[in-house]
Every structure is written in C-alpha cells, then in structure tokens.
C-alpha positions in Angstrom: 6.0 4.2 -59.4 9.0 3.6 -61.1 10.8 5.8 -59.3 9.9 5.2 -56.0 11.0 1.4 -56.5 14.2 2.3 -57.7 14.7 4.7 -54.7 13.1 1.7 -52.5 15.9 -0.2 -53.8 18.4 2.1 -53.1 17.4 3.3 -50.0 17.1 -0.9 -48.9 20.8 -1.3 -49.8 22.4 1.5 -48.2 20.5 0.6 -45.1 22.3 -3.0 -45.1 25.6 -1.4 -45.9 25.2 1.2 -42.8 24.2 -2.0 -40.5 27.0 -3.8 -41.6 29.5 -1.1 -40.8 28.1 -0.2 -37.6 28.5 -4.4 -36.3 32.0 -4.3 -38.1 33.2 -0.9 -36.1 31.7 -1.8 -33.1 33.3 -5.5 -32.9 36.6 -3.7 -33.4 35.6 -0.9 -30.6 36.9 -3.3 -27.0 36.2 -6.3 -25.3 37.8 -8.3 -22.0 39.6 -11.2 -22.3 40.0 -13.3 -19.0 42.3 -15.6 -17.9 42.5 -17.6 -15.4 45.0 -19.4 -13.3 49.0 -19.3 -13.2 51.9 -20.1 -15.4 54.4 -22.4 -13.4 56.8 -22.9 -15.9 58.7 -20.6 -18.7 58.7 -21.5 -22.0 60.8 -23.4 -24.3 63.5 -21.8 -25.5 64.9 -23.8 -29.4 68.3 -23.4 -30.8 69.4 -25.3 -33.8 72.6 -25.8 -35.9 73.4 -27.7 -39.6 72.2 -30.8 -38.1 69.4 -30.8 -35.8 67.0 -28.1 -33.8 66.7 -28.6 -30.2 64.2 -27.3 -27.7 65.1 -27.0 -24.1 62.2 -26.8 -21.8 62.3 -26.6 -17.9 60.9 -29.4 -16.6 60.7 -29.5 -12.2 62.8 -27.2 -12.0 65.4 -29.2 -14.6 66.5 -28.8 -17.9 64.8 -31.3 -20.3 66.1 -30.9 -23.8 64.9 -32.6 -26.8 66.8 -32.9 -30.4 65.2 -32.9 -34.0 67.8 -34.2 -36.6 66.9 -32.3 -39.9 70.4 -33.0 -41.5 69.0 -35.5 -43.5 65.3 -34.8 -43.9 64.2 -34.5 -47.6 61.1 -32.7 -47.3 59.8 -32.4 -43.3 60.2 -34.3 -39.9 58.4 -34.8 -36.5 59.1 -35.1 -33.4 57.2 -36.2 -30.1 59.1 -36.2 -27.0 58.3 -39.1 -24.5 60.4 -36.9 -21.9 57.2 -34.3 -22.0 58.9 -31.2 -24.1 56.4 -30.1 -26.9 55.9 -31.5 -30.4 58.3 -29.9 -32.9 58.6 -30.3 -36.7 60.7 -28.8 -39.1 60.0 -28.4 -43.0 62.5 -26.9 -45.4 60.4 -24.2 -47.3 63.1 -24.2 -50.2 64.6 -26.8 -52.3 68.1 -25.8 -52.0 67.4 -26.0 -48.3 68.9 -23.1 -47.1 65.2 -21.9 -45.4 62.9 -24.2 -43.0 60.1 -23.7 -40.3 59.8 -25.0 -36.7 56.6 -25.4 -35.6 56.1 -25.8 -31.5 53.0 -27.0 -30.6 53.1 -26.5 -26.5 50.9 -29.3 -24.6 
C-alpha cells in the first residue's frame, strides 16, 4: 500500500512534467504572424553629438528633424515633437556621463 502511493506519487509528477514539456516544445515548434497593410514612410534615422541627439524623420516627402539637448541634463530628458517626429528621451546610464540611452517611441 505504501508502495503503490509512493509510486502513485511518482508516476503523478512525471506525468505533469512530460505535459509541461510537450506545451513548452510545441509553442516553440511555428506559428504565422500576419500583417496587414503598407509602410509609407522609412524610419527615423538619429545622430547625436556632445550636445544634443537629433532624429530626422521624413515627413511628406520632407525632412523634419527634431533636437534633444542632453548637454546639460543631470539625470534624463524628454522630448515630444509638435512637428510629428517620435518621442525621444535620453538618460545617461553612468555618472561620469560618458554612456546614455535613446529611447524612440514611434507614433
């Protein structure tokens, strides 16, 4: 009796294990993404120097470019373009400043 509830036991979690494994390797096994209508623009294309990054989108067929001044950020800055270029920010990632991160987030 004993041991048929330990092997019960035993046989109960190597069952959930084998389940589990079988959902994991078949979620990794294909799929179809679909998308759906047409990109009319490139994207953004960002430069930057000591002083400020700037993102220069096309725009109508024009270039529209926007400028981020991070010479004299302490810590992180924003911007949000009313010419319709993408929200950028900046945050150093260091102290001494040498290191930062430009985030695009692309209406």
């Amino acid at each position: 009796m004993k041991y048929q509830r330990w092997f019960f036991t035993k046989a109960g979690w190597l069952l959930i294990a084998w389940t589990a494994s079988l959902s994991m390797a078949s979620a990794a096994d294909g799929g179809r993404i679909t998308f759906t209508g047409a990109v009319v623009e490139d994207g953004c294309q960002l430069s930057n120097n000591r002083t400020e990054v700037i993102q220069s989108c096309i725009r109508d067929n024009k270039v529209v470019k926007s400028h981020l001044s991070i010479g004299n950020i302490q810590q992180s800055a924003m911007l949000i373009p009313a010419n319709g270029n993408n929200k950028m920010s900046f945050r150093w990632i260091d102290k001494s400043k040498g290191l930062g991160i430009t985030e695009v987030e692309y209406n």
